[in-house]
C-alpha positions as semicolon CSV with decimal commas, in nm:
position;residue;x (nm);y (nm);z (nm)
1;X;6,928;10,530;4,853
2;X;6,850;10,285;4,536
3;X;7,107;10,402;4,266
4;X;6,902;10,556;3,994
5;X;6,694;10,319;3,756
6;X;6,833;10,084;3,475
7;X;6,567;10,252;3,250
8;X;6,682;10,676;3,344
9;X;7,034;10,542;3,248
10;X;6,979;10,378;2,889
11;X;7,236;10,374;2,688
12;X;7,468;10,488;2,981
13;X;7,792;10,318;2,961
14;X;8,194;10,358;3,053
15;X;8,436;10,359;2,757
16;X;8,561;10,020;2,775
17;X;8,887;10,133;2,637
18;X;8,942;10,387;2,884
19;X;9,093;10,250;3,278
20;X;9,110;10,611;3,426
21;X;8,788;10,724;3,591
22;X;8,636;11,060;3,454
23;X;8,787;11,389;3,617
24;X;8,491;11,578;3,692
25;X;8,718;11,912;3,666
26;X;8,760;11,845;3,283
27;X;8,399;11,914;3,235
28;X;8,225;12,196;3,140
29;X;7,950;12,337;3,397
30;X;7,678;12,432;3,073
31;X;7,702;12,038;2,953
32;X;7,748;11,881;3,345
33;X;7,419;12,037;3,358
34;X;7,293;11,976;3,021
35;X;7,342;11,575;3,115
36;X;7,155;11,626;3,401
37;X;6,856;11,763;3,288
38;X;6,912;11,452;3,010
39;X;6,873;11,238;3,282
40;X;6,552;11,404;3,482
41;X;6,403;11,419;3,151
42;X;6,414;11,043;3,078
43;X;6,359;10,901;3,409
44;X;6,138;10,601;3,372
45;X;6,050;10,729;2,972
46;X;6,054;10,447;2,744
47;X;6,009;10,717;2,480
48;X;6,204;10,550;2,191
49;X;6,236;10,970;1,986
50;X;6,383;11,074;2,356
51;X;6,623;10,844;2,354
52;X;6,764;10,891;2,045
53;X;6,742;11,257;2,078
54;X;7,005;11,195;2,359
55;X;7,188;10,972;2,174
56;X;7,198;11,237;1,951
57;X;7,339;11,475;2,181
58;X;7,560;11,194;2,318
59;X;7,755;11,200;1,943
60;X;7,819;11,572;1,925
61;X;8,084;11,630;2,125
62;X;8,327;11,426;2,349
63;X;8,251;11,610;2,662
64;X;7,863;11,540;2,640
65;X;7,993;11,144;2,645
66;X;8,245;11,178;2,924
67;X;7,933;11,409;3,115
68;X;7,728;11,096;3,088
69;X;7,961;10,880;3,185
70;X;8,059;11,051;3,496
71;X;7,706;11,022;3,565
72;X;7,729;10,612;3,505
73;X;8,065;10,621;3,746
74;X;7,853;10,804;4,030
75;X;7,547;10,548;3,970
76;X;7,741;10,250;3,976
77;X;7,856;10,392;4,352
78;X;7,573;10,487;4,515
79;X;7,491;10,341;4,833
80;X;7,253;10,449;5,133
81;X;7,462;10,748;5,243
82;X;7,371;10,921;4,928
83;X;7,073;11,034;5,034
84;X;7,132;11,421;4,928
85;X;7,119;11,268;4,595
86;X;6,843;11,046;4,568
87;X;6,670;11,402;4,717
88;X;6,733;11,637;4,433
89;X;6,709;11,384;4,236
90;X;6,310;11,328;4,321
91;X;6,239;11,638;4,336
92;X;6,376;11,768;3,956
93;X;6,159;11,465;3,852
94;X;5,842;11,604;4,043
95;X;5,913;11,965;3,955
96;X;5,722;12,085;3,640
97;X;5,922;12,134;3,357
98;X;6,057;12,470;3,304
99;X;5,971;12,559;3,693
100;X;6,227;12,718;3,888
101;X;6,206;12,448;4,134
102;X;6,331;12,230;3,876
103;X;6,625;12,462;3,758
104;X;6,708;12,474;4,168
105;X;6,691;12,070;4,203
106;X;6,895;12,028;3,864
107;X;7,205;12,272;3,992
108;X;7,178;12,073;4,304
109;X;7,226;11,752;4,095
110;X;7,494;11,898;3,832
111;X;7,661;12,026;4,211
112;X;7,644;11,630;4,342
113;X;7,702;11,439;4,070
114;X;8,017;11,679;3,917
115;X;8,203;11,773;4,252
116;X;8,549;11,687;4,272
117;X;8,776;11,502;4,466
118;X;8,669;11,220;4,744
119;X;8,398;11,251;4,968
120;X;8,229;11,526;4,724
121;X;8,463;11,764;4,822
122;X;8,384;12,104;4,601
123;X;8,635;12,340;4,468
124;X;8,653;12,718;4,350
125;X;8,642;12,644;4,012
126;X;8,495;12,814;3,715
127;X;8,276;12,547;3,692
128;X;8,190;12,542;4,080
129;X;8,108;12,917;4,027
130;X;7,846;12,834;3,723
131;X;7,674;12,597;3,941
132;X;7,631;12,885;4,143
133;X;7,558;13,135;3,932
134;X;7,200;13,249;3,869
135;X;7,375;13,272;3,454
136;X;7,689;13,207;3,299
137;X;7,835;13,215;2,969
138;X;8,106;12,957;2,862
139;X;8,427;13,080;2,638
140;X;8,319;13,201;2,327
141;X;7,914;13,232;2,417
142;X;7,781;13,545;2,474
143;X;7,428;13,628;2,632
144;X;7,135;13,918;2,651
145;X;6,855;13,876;2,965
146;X;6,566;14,092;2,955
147;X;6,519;14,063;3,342
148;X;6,168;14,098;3,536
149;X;6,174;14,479;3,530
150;X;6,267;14,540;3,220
151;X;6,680;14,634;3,273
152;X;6,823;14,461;2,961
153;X;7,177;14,285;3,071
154;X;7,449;14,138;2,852
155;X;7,693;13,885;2,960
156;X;8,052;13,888;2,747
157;X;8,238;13,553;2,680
158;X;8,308;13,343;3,023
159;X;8,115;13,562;3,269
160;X;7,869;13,472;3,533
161;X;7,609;13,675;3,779
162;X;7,390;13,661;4,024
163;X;7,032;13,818;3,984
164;X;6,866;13,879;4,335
165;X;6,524;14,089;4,321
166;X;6,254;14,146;4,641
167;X;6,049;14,361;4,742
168;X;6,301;14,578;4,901
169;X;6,568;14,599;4,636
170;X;6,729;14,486;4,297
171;X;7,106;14,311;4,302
172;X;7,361;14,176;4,055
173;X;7,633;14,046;4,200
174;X;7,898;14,002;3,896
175;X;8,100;13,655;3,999
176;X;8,322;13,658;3,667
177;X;8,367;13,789;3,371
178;X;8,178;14,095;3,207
179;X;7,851;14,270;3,194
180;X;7,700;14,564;3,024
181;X;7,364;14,705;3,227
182;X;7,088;14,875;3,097
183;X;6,884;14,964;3,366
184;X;6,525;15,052;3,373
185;X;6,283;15,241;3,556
186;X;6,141;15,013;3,800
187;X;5,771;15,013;3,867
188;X;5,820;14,939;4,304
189;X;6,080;15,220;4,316
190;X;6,331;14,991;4,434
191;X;6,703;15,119;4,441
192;X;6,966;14,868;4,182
193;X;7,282;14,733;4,298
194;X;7,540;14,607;4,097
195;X;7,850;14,462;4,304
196;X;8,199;14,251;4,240
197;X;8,368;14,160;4,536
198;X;8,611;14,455;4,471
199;X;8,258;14,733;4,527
200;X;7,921;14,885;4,507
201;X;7,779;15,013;4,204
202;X;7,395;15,206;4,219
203;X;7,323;15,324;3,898
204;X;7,114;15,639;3,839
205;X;6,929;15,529;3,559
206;X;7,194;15,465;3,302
207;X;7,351;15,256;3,081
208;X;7,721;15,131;3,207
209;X;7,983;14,821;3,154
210;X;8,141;14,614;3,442
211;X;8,419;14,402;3,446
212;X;8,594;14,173;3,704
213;X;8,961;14,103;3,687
214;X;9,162;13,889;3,964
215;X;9,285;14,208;4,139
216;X;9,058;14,510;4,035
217;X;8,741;14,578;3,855
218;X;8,634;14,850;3,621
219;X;8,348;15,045;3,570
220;X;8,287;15,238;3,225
221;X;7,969;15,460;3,227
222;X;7,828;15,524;2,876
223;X;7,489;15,695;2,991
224;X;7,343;15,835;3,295
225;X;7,555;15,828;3,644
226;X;7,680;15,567;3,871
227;X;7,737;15,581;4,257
228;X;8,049;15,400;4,329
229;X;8,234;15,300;4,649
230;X;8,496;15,031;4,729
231;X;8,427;14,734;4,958
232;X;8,671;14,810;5,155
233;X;8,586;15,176;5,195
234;X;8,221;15,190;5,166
235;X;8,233;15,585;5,256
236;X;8,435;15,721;4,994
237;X;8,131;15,715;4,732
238;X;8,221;15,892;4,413
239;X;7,968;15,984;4,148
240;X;8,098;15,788;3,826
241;X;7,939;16,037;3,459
242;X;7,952;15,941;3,128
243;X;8,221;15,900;2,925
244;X;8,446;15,861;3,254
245;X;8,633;15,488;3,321
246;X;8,672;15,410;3,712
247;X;8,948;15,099;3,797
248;X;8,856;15,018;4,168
249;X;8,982;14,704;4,457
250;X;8,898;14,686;4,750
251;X;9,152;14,866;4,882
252;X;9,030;15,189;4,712
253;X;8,886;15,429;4,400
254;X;9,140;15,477;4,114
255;X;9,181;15,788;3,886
256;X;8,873;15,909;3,676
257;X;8,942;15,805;3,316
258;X;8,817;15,876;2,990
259;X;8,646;15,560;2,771
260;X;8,682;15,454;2,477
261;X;8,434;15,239;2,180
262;X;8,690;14,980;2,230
263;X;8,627;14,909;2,607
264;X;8,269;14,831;2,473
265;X;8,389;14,700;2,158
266;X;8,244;14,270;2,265
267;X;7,869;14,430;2,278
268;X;7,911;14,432;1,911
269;X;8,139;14,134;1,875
270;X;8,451;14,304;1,812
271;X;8,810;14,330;1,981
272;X;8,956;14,665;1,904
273;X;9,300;14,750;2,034
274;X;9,520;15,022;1,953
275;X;9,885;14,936;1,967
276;X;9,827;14,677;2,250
277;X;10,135;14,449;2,365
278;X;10,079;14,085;2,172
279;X;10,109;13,901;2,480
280;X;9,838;14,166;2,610
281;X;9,631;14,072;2,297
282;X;9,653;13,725;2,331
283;X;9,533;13,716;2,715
284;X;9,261;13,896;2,590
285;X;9,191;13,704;2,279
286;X;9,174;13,445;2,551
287;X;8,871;13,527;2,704
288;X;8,704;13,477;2,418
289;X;8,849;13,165;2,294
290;X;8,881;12,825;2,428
291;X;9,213;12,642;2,493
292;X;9,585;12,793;2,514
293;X;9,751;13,088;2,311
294;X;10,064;13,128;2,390
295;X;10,392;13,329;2,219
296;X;10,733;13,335;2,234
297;X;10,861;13,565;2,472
298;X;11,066;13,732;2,161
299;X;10,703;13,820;2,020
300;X;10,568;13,927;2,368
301;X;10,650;14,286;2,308
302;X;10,538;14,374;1,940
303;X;10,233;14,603;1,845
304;X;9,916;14,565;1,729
305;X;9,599;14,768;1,641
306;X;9,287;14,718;1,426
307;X;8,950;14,564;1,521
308;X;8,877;14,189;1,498
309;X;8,560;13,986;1,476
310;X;8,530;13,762;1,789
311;X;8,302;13,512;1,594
312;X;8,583;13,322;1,433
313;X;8,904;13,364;1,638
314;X;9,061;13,106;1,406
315;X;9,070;13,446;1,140
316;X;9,222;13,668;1,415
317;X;9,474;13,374;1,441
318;X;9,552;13,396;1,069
319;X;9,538;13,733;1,035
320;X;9,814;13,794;1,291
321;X;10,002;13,568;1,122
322;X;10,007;13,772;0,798
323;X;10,042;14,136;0,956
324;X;10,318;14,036;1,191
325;X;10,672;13,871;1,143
326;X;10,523;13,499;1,339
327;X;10,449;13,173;1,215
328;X;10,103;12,942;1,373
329;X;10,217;12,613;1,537
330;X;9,898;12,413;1,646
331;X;10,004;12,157;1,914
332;X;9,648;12,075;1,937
333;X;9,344;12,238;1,833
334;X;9,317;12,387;2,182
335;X;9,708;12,474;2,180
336;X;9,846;12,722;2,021
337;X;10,187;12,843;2,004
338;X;10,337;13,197;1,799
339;X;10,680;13,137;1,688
340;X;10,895;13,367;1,535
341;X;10,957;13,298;1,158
């Protein structure tokens, strides 16, 4: 195909003090795709406020730049192989704005344009699974979707789903991170699903939280009941009530549990622990915060318990610092180290 036009890519230039090319993996899926619908939107404009609305967007953060110049790199190399991209490409541009034709030819172009490695090769990545997912949340972004019949779900800090509704059924499949479901009562009658890779959920009208971990997930039902069954035992379906906390693989059904307010605690924006390991604390301070937290292993094992505003984890930083015997050391912005004093 003919790379894309002089006049889409104004103002579209490589850092002339940087040799390396751009590593595709360093950049975040929300502002791969954010560039991209940049460039649909100024294909062939010679709208002089658009273009310095991107330049705009350009200056506010170094990854937007290195986004856009990843998309230089990949323009400056097109030949007539590319032909998947000259595609998408046509039909984003052709799409009406805000159409989900659009949204499916932009995650085709973020997909293209941001894959890694040679020959387009694309990887397992966090960012692979946002270009998949239907929505995602980034570190530290947190998100409530009113969907089409009127369930009302919330996505915690660095989670992503998959929303499939026909006329047959209703599905979220939860690829990372967290959700809490509030299902309604659908007009069509059609039976919900809510699965990780680890099981089934199908609430029974009801109000519940899900979250995926590497080996297990966990199901916490505040209202109604849930039907739940493993994926690798789809037979052995328990009946999940309120109040009751359900770890499951896919190997099998763990122990009924009680729940508490703090398993819920993000809905609200909080972190509440009660006498949790530091290390523990600072894995899950993690999910919520971007970059590295790390302490010294002579920390790992002291307490700590009180509830914590997720808004400004730099105050959870400094407030750890003044209830516990460890000193801040900031290797970066995005590194952090606790030392002992």
């Amino acid at each position: 195909m003919t790379p894309v036009g002089h006049d889409t890519l104004t103002g579209l230039k490589q850092d002339s003090n940087a040799g390396a090319r751009i590593d595709p993996k360093s950049i975040p899926a929300r502002v791969a795709q954010k560039a991209v619908e940049w460039l649909v939107e100024i294909k062939g404009s010679d709208d002089a406020k658009l273009h310095q609305q991107l330049a705009d967007w350009l200056s506010q953060d170094p990854d937007h730049l290195r986004a856009w110049q990843r998309i230089a790199e990949v323009n400056a190399n097109l030949s007539g192989a590319s032909t998947a991209l000259g595609s998408a490409m046509a039909q984003a541009a052709m799409a009406a704005p805000q159409s989900a034709g659009r949204r499916r030819s932009i995650k085709m172009l973020s997909m293209l344009i941001f894959a890694t490695g040679s020959g387009w090769v694309l990887t397992q990545s966090d960012s692979w699974t946002d270009w998949q997912a239907d929505e995602y949340t980034g570190t530290g972004e947190y998100k409530t979707l009113r969907l089409a019949d009127g369930t009302q779900l919330m996505l915690n800090s660095n989670s992503a789903v998959n929303v499939r509704y026909t006329a047959q059924h209703r599905k979220i499949d939860l690829l990372r991170g967290e959700i809490m479901v509030a299902t309604a009562k659908d007009a069509q009658q059609r039976p919900m699903q809510v699965a990780t890779h680890h099981g089934l959920m199908q609430p029974l009208g009801t109000r519940f939280n899900v979250r995926l971990d590497q080996d297990f997930s966990q199901l916490a039902v505040l209202e109604g009941k849930v039907a739940l069954s493993a994926a690798g035992l789809p037979q052995q379906e328990i009946i999940v009530m309120p109040g009751e906390l359900v770890m499951f693989s896919v190997h099998g059904l763990g122990e009924r549990l009680p729940w508490s307010e703090r398993s819920v605690a993000w809905v609200d924006g909080m972190l509440v622990v009660s006498q949790m390991r530091l290390e523990d604390f600072l894995r899950e301070l993690g999910r919520h915060r971007r970059g590295i937290v790390r302490c010294d292993p002579a920390l790992a094992d002291l307490r700590i318990s009180g509830s914590f505003p997720l808004a400004d984890t730099e105050l959870i930083l400094k407030n750890l610092a003044s209830i516990l015997p460890l000193k801040i050391q900031y290797i970066t912005r995005y590194w952090v180290n606790l030392m002992p004093v």
